[in-house]
N, C-alpha and C positions, 0 to 999 in steps of 0.2 A: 912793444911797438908804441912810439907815441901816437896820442889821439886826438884825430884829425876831428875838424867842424863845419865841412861844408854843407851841410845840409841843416844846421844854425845859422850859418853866418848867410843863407842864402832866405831862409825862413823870414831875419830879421831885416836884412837887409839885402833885398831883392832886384840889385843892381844886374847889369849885362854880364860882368866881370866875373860875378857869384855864379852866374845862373851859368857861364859856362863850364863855370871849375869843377861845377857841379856833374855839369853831365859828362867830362874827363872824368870824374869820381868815379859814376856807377857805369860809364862805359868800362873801365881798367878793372872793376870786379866781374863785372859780368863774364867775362872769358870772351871763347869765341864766340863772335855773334851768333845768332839764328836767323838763316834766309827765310826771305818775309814771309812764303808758305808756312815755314816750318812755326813760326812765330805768329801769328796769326792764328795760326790753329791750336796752337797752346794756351793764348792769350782767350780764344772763345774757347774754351774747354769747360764746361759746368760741373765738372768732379776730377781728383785726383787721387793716386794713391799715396800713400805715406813714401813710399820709395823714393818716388818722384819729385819730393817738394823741393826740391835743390832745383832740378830742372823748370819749376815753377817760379820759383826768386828770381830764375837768370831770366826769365823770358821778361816776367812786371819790370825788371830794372833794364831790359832793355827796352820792353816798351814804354817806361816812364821816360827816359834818358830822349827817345826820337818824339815823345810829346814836350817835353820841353825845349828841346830844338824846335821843334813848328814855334812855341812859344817865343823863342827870340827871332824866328824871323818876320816873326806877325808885330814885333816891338815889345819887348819886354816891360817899357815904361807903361804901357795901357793899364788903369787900374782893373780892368777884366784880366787883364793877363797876370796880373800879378797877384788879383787874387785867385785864379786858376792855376798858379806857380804857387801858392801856398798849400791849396788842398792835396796838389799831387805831392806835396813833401810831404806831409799829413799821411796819408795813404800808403806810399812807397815805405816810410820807414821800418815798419815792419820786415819786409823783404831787407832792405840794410841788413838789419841787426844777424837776419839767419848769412847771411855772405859776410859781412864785414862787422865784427863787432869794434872795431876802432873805431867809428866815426859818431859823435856824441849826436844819443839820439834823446836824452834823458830831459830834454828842455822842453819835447812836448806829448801832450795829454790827446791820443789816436781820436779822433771824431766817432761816435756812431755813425754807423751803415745804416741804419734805418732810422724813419719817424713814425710816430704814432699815428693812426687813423686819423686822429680830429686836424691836425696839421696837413694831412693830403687834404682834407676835405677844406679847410680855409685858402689851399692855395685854390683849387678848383673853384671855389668862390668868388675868389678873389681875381680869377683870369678869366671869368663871365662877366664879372656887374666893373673891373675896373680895368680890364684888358690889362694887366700885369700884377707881378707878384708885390705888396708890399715891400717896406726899403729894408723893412729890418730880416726878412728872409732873401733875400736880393742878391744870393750868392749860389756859387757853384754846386753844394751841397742838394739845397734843392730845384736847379736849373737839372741837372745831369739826368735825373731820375725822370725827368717832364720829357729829356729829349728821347726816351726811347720808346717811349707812345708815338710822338713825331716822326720817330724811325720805320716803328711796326706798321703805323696808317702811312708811308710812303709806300715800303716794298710792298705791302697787301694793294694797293692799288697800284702799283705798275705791275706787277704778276695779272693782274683783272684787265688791266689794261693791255698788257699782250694778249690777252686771252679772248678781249672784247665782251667779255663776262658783267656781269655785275654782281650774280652770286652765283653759287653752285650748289645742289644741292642734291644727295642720296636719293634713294629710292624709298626710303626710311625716313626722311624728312629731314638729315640730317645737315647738317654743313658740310663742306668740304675742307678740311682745313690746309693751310696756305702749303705746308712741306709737301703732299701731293701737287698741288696747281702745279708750285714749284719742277717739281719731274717732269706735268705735263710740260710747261713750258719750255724749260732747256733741251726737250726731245725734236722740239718741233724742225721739220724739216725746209719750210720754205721762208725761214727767217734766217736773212742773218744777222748775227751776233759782233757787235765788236770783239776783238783779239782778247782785248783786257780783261773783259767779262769772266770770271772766274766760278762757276756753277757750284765749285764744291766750299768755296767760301762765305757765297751769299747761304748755303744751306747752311755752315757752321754759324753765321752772323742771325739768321732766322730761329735756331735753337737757344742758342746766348740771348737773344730777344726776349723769348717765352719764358727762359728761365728767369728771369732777371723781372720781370713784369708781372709773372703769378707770383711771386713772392716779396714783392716791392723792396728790392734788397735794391742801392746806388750804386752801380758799377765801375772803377774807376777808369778816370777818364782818359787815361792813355789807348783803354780798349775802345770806348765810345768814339777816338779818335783813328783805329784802327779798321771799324767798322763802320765807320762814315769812306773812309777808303776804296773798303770794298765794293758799298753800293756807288758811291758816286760812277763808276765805271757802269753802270747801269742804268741808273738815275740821273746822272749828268747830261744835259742837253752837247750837242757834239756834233761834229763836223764825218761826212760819210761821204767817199767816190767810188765808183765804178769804172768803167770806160765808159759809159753812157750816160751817168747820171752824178754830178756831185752838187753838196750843198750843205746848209746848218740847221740841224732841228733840232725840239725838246727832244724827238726820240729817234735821234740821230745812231743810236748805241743799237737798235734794230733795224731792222729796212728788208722790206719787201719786193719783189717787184710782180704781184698779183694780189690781191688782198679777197679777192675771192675765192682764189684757191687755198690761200691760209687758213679764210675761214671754216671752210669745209673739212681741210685738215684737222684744223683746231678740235671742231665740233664731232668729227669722227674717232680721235684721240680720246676724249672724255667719254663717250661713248661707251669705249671698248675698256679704257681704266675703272671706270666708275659706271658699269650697266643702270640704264635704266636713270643713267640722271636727270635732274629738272633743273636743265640752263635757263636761270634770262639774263639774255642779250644786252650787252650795253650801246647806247647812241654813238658815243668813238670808243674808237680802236687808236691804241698807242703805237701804232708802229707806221714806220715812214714809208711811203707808197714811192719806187724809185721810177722816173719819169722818163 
């Protein structure tokens, strides 16, 4: 079979034209798709078996192929996007080579997945004393890695924020950590939940989190794209009606219509999962009082 180049000729020249052919490319290998549960849960997966790696390749090149779609419709010409269009060819190519070895992959040299200690700690430096990253790290590489701190400190505070919490803590002095809160939360009874809201994804997108951040490994960004997904349905401020009550809030994606009795819920909930806890209270509460 002769040997195709679009994931060169898109590397080098990162036109609209390229960047579609491309994703015709890894859509027509991938096979059948995977519905976005099934995909999503693959994609946040933090171990696989040797068996499975096939079903692995298809899922990253299918997730790579629908972040580069976002990519042309956000304008391919931005130079963020097209340097975001070059790390995912960077990244994805591996996955190519196990599906399709025709398409030349040989022009480039894979990136490290990690950096050394003293480089996290210059960007940390450098995002106190000069609010941003120097020009010469100033790329997706090290942006991606930064967003999933911003990811973890969202959902740990909208979980606290349904909760009206600010921390939680054992009988033992211990922390609560968020994948409990989390159960507490999605059990609760006098919230409701937007539709979207999907409880077993934000828990796969929560593991994917910790894993990825005790190990400061840069996850690629097709998944960081798929778990912005997720939580947005939770996180996204939103539009909520009843027959009594409609309107637009930050926390439009919850809604109450007692917030005293929630609390009490809330607070009896914990109770009983975690005996003996020591709540303190936070000043708001994230959920929307229906009028």
């Amino acid at each position: 079979m002769e040997q195709t180049q679009f994931l060169r000729n898109t590397y080098y020249e990162p036109t609209t034209k390229n960047a579609e052919e491309l994703v015709n490319f890894l859509t027509s290998i991938v096979g059948k798709p995977l519905k976005v549960d099934h995909l999503r849960h693959y994609l946040l997966k933090t171990s696989w078996t040797t068996k499975d790696l096939t079903l692995k390749a298809r899922s990253h090149l299918q997730g790579g192929s629908q972040y580069i779609e976002h990519l042309l419709t956000d304008g391919i010409d931005k130079h963020k996007n097209i340097t975001c269009l070059k790390t995912t060819i960077a990244d994805i190519t591996t996955y190519v080579d196990q599906l399709n070895v025709n398409d030349d992959t040989s022009f480039l040299l894979i990136s490290t997945n990690t950096l050394p200690s003293t480089i996290h700690f210059k960007h940390a430096t450098s995002l106190f004393y000069k609010k941003g990253l120097s020009t010469e790290t100033n790329d997706s590489y090290q942006f991606d890695l930064l967003v999933l701190y911003a990811l973890r400190l969202s959902l740990e505070k909208r979980i606290h924020g349904i909760l009206k919490t600010d921390f939680i803590k054992s009988a033992n002095n211990k922390p609560i950590g968020l994948s409990r809160l989390i159960e507490i939360a999605k059990n609760l009874d006098n919230i409701n939940y937007s539709e979207g809201i999907k409880w077993n994804q934000i828990k796969w997108v929560n593991d994917w989190l910790n894993h990825h951040i005790h190990r400061t490994i840069r996850p690629y960004p097709w998944i960081i794209y798929q778990a912005i997904k997720v939580m947005e349905e939770l996180l996204e401020p939103k539009r909520y009606e009843t027959e009594t009550s409609k309107g637009f809030s930050f926390y439009g994606s919850t809604t109450t219509s007692d917030l005293e009795t929630l609390k009490n819920e809330i607070e009896s909930k914990i109770m009983r999962e975690i005996p003996n806890a020591k709540i303190k209270w936070a000043h708001t509460h994230e959920v929307q009082k229906l009028k």
